[in-house]
MIMAR-728389 format. One record per residue (C-alpha): residue number from 1; residue in three letters; chain; x, y, z. Coordinates in steps of 0.25 Angstrom, whole numbers. Example, Ala and Ser with C-alpha at 12.3 -4.5 7.8 and 13.67 -1.06 7.14 Angstrom:
+-----+-----+---+-------+-------+-------+
|   k |   r | c |    c1 |    c2 |    c3 |
+-----+-----+---+-------+-------+-------+
|   1 | ala | A |    49 |   -18 |    31 |
|   2 | ser | A |    55 |    -4 |    29 |
+-----+-----+---+-------+-------+-------+
This chain:
+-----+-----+---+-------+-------+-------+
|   k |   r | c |    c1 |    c2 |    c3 |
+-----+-----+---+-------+-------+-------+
|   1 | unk | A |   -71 |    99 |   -17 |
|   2 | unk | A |   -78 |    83 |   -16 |
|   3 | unk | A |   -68 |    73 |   -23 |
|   4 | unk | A |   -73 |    66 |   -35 |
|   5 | unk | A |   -82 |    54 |   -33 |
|   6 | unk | A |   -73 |    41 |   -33 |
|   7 | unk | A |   -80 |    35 |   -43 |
|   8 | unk | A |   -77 |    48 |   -52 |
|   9 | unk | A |   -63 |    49 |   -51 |
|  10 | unk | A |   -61 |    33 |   -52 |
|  11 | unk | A |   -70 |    33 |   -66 |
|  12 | unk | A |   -63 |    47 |   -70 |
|  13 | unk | A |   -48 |    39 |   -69 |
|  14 | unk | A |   -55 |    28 |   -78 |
|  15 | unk | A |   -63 |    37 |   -87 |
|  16 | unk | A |   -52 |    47 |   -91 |
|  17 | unk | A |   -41 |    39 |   -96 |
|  18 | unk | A |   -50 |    32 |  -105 |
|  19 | unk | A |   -57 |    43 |  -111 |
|  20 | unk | A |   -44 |    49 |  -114 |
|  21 | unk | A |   -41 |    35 |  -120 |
|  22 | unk | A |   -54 |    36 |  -128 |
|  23 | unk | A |   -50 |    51 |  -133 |
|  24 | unk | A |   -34 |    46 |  -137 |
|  25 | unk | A |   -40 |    35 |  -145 |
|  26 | unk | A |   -52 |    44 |  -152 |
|  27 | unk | A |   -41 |    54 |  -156 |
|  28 | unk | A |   -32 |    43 |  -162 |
|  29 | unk | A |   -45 |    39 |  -170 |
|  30 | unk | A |   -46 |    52 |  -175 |
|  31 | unk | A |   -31 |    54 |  -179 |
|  32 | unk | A |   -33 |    42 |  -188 |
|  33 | unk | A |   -45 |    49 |  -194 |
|  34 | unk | A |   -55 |    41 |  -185 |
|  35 | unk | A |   -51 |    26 |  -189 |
|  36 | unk | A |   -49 |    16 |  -176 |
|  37 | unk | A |   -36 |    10 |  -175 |
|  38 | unk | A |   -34 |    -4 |  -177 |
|  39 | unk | A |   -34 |   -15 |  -165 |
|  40 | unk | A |   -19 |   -15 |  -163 |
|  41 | unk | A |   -17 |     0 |  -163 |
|  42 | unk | A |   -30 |     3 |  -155 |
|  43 | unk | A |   -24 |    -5 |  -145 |
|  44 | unk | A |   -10 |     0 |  -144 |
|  45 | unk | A |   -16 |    14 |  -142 |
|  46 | unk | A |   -25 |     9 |  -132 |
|  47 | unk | A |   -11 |     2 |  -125 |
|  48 | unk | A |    -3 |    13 |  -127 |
|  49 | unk | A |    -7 |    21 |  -114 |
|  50 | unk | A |    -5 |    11 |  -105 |
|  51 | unk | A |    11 |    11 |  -106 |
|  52 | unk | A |    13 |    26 |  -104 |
|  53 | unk | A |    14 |    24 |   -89 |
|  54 | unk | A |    25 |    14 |   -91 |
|  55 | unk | A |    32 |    24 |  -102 |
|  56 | unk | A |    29 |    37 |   -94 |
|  57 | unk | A |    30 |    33 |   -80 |
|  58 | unk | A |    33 |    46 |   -75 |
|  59 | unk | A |    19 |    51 |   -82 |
|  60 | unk | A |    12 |    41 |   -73 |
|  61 | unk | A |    20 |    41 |   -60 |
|  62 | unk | A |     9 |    50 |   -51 |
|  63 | unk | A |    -1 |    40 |   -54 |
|  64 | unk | A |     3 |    28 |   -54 |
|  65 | unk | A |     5 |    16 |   -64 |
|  66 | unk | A |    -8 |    11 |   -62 |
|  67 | unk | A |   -15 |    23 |   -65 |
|  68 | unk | A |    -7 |    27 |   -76 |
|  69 | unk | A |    -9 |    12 |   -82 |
|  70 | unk | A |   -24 |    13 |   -79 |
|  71 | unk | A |   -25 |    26 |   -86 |
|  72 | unk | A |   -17 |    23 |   -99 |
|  73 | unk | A |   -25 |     9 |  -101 |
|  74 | unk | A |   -39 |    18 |  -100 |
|  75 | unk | A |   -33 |    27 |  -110 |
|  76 | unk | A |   -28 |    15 |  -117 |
|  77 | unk | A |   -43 |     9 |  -117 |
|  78 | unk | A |   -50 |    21 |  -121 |
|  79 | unk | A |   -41 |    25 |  -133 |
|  80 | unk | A |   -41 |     9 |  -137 |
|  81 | unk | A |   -56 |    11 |  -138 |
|  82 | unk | A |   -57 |    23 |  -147 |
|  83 | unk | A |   -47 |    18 |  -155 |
|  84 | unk | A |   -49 |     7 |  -159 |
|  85 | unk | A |   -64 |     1 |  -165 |
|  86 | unk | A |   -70 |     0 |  -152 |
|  87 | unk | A |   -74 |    16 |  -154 |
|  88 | unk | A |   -80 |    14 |  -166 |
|  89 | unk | A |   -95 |    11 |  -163 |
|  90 | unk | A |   -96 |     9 |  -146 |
|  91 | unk | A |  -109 |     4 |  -145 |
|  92 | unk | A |  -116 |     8 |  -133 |
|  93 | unk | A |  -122 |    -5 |  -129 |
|  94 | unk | A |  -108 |   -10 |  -127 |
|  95 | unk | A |  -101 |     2 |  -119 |
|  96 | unk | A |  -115 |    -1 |  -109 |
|  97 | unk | A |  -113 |   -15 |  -108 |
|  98 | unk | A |   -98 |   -12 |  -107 |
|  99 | unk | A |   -98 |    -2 |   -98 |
| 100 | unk | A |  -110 |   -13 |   -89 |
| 101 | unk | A |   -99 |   -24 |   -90 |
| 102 | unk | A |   -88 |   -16 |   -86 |
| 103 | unk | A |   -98 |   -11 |   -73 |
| 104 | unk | A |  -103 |   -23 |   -70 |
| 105 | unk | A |   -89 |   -29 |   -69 |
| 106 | unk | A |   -83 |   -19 |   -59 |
| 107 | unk | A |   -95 |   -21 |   -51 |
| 108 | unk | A |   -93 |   -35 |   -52 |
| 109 | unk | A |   -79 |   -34 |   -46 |
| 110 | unk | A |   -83 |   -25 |   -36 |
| 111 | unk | A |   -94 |   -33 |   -30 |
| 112 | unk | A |   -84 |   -45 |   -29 |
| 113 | unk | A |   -74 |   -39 |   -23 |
| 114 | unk | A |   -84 |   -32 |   -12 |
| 115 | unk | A |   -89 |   -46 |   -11 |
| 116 | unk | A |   -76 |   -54 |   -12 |
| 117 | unk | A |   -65 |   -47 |    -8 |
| 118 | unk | A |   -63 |   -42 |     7 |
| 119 | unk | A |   -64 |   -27 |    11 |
| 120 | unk | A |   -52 |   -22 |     4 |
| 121 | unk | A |   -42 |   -12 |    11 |
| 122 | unk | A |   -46 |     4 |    14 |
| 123 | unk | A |   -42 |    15 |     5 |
| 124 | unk | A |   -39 |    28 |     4 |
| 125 | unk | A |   -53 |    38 |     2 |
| 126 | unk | A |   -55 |    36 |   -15 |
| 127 | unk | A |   -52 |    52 |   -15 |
| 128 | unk | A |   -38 |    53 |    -9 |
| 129 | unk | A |   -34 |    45 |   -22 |
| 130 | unk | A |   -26 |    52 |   -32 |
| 131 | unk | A |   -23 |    49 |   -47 |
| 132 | unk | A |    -9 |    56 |   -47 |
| 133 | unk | A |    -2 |    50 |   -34 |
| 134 | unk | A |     8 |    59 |   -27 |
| 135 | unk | A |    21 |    53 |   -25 |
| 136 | unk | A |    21 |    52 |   -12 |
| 137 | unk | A |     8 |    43 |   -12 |
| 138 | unk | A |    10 |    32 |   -20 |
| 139 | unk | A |     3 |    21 |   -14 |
| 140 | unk | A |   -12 |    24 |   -11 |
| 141 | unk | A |   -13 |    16 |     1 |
| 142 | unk | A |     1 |    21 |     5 |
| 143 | unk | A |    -3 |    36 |     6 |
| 144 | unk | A |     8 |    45 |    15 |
| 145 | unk | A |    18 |    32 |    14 |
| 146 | unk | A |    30 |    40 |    15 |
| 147 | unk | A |    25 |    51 |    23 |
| 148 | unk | A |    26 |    42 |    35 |
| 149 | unk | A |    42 |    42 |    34 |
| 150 | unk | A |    42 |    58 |    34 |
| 151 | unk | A |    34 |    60 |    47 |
| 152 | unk | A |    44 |    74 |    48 |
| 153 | unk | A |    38 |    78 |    34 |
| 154 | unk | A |    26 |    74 |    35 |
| 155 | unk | A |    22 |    76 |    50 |
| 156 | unk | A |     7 |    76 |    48 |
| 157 | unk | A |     8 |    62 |    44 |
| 158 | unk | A |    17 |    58 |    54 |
| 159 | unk | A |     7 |    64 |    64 |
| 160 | unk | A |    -5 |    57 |    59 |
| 161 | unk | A |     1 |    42 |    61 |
| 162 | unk | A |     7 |    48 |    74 |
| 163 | unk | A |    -3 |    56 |    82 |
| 164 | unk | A |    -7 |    45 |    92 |
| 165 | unk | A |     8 |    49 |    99 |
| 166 | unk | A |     6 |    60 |   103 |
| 167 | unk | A |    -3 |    55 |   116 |
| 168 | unk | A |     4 |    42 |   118 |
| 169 | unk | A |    16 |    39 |   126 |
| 170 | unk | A |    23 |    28 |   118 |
| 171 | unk | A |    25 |    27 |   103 |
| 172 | unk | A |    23 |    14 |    96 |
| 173 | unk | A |    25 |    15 |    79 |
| 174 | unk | A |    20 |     4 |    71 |
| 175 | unk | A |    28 |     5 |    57 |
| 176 | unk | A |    23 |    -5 |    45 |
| 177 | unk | A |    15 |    -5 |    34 |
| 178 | unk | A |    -1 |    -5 |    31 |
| 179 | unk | A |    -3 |   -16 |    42 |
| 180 | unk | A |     1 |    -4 |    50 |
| 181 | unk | A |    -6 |     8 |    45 |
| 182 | unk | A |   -18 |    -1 |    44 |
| 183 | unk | A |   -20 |     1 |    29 |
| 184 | unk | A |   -37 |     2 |    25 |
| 185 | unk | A |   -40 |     5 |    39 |
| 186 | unk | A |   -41 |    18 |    47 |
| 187 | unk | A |   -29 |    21 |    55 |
| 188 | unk | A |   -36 |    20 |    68 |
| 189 | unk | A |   -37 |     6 |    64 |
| 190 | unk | A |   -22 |     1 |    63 |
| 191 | unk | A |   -18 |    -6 |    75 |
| 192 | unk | A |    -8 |     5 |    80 |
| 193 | unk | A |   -19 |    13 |    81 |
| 194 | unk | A |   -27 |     2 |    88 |
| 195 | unk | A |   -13 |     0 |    96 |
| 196 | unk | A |   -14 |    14 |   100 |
| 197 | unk | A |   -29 |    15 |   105 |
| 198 | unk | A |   -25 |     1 |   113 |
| 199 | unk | A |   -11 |     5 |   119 |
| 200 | unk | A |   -14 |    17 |   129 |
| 201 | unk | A |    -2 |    27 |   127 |
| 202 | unk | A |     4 |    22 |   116 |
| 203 | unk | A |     6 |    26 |   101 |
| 204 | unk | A |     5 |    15 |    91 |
| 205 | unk | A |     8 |    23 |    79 |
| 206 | unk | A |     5 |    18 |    66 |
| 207 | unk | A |    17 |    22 |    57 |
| 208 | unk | A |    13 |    10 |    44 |
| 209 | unk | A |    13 |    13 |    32 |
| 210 | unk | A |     8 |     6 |    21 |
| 211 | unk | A |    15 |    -2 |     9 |
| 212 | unk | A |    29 |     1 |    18 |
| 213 | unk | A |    39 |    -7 |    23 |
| 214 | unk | A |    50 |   -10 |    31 |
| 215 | unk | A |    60 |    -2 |    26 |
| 216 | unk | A |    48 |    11 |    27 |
| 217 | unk | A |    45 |     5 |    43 |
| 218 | unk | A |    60 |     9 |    45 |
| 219 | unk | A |    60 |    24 |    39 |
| 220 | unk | A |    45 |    25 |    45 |
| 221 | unk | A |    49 |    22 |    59 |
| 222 | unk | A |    63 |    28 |    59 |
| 223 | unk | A |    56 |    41 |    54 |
| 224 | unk | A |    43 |    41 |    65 |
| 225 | unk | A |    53 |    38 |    76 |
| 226 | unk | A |    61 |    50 |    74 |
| 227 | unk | A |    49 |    59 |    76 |
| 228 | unk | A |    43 |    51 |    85 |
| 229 | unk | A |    44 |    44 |    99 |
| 230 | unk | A |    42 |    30 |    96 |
| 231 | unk | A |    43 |    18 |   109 |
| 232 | unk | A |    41 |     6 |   100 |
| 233 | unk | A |    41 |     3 |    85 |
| 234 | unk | A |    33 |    -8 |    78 |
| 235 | unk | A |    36 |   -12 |    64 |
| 236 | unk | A |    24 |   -20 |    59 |
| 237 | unk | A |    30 |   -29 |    47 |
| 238 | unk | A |    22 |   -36 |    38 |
| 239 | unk | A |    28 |   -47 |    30 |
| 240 | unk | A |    18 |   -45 |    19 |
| 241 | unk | A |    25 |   -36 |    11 |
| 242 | unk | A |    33 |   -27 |    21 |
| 243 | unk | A |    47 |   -36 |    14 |
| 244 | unk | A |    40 |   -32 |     2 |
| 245 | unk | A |    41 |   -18 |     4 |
| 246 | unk | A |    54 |   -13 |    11 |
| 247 | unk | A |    63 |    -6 |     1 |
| 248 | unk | A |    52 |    -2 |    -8 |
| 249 | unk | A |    55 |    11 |   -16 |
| 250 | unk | A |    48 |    23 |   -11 |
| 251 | unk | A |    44 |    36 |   -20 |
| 252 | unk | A |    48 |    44 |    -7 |
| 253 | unk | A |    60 |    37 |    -6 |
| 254 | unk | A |    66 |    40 |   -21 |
| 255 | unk | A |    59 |    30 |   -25 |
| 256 | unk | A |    69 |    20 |   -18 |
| 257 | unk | A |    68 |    11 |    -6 |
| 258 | unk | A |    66 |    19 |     9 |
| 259 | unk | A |    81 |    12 |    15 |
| 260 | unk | A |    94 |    10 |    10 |
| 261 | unk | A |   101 |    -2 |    18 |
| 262 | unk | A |   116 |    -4 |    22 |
| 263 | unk | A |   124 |    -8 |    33 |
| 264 | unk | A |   120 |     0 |    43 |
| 265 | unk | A |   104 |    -1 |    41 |
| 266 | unk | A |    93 |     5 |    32 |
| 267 | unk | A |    95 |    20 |    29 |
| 268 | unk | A |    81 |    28 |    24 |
| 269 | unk | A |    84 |    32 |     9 |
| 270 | unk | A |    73 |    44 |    13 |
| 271 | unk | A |    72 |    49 |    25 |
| 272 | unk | A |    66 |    60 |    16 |
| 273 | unk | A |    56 |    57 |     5 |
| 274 | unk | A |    63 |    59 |    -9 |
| 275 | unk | A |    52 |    56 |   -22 |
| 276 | unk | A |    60 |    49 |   -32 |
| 277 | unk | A |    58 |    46 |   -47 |
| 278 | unk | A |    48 |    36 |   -43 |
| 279 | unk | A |    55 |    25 |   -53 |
| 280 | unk | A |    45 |    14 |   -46 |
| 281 | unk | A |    32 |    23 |   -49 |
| 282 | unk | A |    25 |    10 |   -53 |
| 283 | unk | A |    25 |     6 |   -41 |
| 284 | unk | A |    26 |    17 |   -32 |
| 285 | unk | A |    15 |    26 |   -38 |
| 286 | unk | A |     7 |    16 |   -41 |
| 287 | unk | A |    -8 |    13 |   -35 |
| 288 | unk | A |   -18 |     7 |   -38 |
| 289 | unk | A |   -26 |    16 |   -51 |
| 290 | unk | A |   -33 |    30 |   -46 |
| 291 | unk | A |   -49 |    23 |   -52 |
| 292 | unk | A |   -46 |    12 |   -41 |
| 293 | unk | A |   -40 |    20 |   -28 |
| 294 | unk | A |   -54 |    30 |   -31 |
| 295 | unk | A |   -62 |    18 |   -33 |
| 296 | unk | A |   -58 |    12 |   -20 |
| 297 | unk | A |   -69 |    22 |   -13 |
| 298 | unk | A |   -80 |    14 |   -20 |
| 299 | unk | A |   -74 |    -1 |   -24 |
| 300 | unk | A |   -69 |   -12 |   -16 |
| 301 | unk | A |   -61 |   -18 |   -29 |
| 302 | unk | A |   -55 |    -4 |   -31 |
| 303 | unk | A |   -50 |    -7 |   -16 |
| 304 | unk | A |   -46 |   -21 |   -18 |
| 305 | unk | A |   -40 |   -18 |   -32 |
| 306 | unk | A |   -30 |    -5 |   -26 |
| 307 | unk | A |   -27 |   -15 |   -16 |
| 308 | unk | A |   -21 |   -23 |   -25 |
| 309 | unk | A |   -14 |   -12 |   -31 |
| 310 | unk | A |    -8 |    -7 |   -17 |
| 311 | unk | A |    -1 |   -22 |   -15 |
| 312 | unk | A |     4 |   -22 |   -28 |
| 313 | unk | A |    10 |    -9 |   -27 |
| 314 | unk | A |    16 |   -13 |   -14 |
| 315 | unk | A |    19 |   -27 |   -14 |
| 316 | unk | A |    33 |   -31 |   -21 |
| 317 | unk | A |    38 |   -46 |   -16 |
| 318 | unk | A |    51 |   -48 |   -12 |
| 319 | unk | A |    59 |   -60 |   -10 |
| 320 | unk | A |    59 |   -66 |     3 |
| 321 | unk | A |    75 |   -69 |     0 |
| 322 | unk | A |    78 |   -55 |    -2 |
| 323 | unk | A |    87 |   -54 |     9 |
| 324 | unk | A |    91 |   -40 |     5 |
| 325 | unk | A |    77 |   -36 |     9 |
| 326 | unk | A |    80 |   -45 |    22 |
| 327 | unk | A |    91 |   -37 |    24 |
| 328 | unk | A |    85 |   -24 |    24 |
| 329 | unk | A |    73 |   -27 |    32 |
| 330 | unk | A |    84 |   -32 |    43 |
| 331 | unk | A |    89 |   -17 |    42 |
| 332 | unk | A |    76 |   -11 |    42 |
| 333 | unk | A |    74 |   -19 |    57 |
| 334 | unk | A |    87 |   -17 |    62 |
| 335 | unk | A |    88 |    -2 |    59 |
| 336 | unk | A |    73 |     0 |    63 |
| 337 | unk | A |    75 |    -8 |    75 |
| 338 | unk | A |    89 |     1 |    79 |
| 339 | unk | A |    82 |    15 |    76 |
| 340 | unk | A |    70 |    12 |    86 |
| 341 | unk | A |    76 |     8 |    97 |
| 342 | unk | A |    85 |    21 |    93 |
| 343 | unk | A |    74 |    29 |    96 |
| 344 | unk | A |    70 |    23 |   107 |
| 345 | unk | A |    59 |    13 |   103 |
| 346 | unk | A |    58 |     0 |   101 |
| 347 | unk | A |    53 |   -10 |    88 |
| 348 | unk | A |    45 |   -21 |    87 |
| 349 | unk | A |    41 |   -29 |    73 |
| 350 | unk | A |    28 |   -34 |    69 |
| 351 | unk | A |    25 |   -43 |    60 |
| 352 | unk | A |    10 |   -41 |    55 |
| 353 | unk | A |     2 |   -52 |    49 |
| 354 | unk | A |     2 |   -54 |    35 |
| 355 | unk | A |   -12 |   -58 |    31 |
| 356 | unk | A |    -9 |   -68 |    19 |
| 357 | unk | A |     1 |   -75 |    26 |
| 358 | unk | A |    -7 |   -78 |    34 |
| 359 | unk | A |   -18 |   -81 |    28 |
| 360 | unk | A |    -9 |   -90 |    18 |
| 361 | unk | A |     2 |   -97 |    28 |
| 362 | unk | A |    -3 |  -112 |    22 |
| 363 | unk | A |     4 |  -117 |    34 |
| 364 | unk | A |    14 |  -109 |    37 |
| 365 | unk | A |    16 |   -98 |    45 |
| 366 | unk | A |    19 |   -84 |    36 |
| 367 | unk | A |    28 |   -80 |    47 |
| 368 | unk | A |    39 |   -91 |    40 |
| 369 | unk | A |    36 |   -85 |    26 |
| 370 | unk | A |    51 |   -80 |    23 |
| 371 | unk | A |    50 |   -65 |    25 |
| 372 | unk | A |    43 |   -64 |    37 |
| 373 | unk | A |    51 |   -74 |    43 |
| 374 | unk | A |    65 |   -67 |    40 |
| 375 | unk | A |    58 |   -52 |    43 |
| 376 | unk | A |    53 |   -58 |    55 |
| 377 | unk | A |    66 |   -64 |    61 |
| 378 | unk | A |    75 |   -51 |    55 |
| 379 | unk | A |    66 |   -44 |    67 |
| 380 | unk | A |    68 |   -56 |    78 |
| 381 | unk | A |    84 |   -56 |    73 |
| 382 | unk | A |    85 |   -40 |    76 |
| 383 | unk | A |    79 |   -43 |    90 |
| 384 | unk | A |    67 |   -34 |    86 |
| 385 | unk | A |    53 |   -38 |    93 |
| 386 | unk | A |    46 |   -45 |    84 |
| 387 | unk | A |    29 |   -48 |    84 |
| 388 | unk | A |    21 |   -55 |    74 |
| 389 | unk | A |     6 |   -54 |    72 |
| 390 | unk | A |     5 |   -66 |    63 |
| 391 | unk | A |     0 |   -76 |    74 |
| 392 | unk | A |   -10 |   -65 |    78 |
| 393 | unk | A |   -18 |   -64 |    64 |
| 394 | unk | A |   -16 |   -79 |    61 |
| 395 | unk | A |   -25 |   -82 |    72 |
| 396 | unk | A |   -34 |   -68 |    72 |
| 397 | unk | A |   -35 |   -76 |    58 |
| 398 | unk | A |   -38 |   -90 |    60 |
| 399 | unk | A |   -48 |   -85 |    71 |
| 400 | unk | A |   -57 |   -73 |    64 |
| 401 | unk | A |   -50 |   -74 |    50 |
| 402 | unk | A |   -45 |   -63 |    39 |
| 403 | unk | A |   -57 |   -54 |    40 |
| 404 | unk | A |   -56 |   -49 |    55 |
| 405 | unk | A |   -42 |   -45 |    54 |
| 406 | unk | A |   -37 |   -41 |    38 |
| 407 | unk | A |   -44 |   -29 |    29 |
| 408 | unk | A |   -46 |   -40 |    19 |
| 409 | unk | A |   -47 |   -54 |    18 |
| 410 | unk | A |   -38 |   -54 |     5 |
| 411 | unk | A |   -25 |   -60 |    11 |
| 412 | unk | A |   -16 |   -51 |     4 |
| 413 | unk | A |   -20 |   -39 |    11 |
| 414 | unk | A |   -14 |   -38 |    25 |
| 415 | unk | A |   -21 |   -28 |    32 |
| 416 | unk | A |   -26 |   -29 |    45 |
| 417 | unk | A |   -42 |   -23 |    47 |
| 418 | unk | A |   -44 |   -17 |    61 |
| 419 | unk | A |   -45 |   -28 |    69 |
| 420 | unk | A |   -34 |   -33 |    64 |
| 421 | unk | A |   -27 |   -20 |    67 |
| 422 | unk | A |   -33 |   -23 |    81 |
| 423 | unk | A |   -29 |   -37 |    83 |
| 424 | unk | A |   -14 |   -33 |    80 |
| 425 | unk | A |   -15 |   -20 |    88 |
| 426 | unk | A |   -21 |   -28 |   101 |
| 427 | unk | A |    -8 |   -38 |    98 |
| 428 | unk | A |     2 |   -29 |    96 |
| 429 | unk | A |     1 |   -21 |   108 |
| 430 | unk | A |     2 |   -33 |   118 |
| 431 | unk | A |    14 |   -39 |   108 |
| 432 | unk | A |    21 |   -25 |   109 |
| 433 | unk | A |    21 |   -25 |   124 |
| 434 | unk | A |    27 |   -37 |   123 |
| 435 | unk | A |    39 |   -34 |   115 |
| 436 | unk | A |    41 |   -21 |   123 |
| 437 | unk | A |    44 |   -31 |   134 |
| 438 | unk | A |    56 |   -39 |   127 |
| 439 | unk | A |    60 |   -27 |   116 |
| 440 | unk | A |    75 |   -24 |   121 |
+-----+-----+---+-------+-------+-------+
């Protein structure tokens, strides 16, 4: 059976709650024998909706905060309007000329932001969106996250990142984030994939995962090297949000953080996934609203907007004097550094550039900004080889600009395009050679 049109299913997620709104607020008139209600009590029936996602949580929790807050204002709106005298005599003049400004407006806001706005990042196909999320699939753009820790229970994923090994003599896993996965491109595209077609003999497989951390590079790595012969590991960090990020709780892992630290190094909370009581289902199950994902098929400001939703939903801050964090992100290196040459291989860090510091350095360099300083020089202090592509893009920058390199001009987004992921790859390969040759 042909999935729905796009433009169906988004106008169906918008039409149905208010239409239901449009029925509560009708039979509310009719109950009180066909009189409106006054100003004030039309509007707290309208508002009332839009607090059962805080009150019911659990009602809500399979799709979303947003969703659940776009579909109790709709209802909201609709029952509002029959309430109240705004149902009294609609004129149909004014529905047209409502429903042309309303048109006209989003057409306006499209055509800007086609015009005006860089090509925003790649999405998944408008039909692989769901309204009801499954738990383990949380984050749209995030989709299989913790299937990448489990490559025992879930070897056909494992096979998939992993099946350039098989011809290849040596075993090179790149761990990070999105810079690594090569989000809004095809995978062919990410530079471990160029690294591969470059490198003769040699697997550069690509084991990033977006919206992770250090803490999950850890459980990433240690899981893949016990199922796989690995010569070298590269942990790609990016200073952007990668401190942001460790510790942060995962549904998979009872909804608590991946490690537990003490004295003799970071243990993995989960070495098998356990669904918790979700108790940070805001933030957890909460993309951006199903009308949007659909409409991201169709509309560059749908893409832009679930962007913005995606970096709110991951992005948290955290003080750079938060020397507990400090402390743990020297555990994370020490043991991942220990465990690798344990099995034989060896680990190398890189720090990838972060578009906006670079693009906002006002005369100072981004690499003495406070957190990247002191991740930096935890690496250098544990005698880990160290590389840092910031020098790289700052003149890739200064000689061809933004454009030639990033997804998108908007400084906030980070993400390399395929020439960028070219640029780093070419570099990369002749920097690892080099460490090879002073790595003890």
């Amino acid at each position: 059976m042909e999935p729905p049109n796009p433009c169906l299913m988004a106008g169906a997620t918008l039409a149905f709650p208010f239409v239901a709104g449009l029925c509560a607020g009708w039979a509310i008139r009719v109950l009180r024998r066909g009189r409106f209600t006054s100003g004030f009590s039309a509007a707290a029936i309208g508002l009332a909706p839009v607090v059962i996602p805080f009150i019911l949580p659990p009602f809500f929790m399979g799709i979303g905060l947003w969703d659940g807050l776009t579909l109790s204002c709709l209802a909201g709106l609709g029952a509002f309007v029959t309430a109240h005298e705004l149902a009294a005599r609609p004129s149909p003049g004014n529905l047209a000329l409502g429903a042309v400004v309303t048109l006209a407006g989003l057409a306006l806001l499209e055509g800007g932001s086609r015009l005006f706005l860089s090509s925003p990042p790649a999405f998944p196909p408008a039909r692989e969106a769901r309204f009801v999320i499954p738990e383990e699939g949380a984050f749209p753009l995030d989709k299989g996250t913790w299937r990448m820790l489990y490559p025992a229970l879930h070897p056909e994923d494992f096979a998939q990142r992993t099946r350039v090994a098989a011809k290849a003599t040596r075993h090179v896993l790149h761990v990070g984030d999105s810079m690594v996965e090569g989000l809004g491109l095809a995978p062919s595209a990410s530079f471990p994939a160029v690294m591969t077609r470059l490198d003769k003999g040699v697997a550069h497989l690509n084991a990033g995962v977006s919206g992770t951390g250090p803490d999950f590079y850890y459980a990433l790595a240690r899981s893949w090297m016990k199922v796989l012969d690995v010569d070298l590991v590269v942990l790609h960090l990016f200073v952007g949000n990668d401190f942001d990020e460790m510790d942060f709780p995962y549904a998979y892992c009872d909804d608590g953080p991946l490690l537990d630290y003490g004295d003799q190094g970071p243990v993995w909370n989960c070495p098998e996934p356990r669904w918790g009581a979700t108790r940070n289902w805001p933030r957890l199950v909460s993309p951006a609203p199903y009308f949007l994902r659909v409409s991201t098929e169709f509309s560059v400001l749908a893409r832009h907007l679930c962007s913005l939703f995606w970096h709110m939903t991951t992005s948290y801050g955290r003080d750079s004097q938060d020397e507990e964090a400090f402390a743990h992100f020297r555990s994370i290196m020490e043991a991942l550094d220990r465990e690798t040459r344990q099995a034989g291989a060896r680990l190398t860090v890189v720090f990838l550039p972060d578009h906006w510091a670079i693009l906002n350095e006002d005369g100072g360099r981004y690499e003495d900004t406070p957190v990247r300083k002191r991740m930096f020089e935890t690496c250098e202090s544990l005698g880990i080889p160290t590389l840092d592509a910031a020098d790289l893009f700052r003149r890739a920058i200064a000689e061809k600009g933004s454009r030639e390199w990033f997804i998108s001009q908007i400084s906030i987004d980070p993400h390399l395009n395929p020439r960028g992921h070219e640029l780093l790859a070419e570099w990369l390969l002749k920097r690892l050679e080099s460490t090879a040759e002073v790595s003890p």
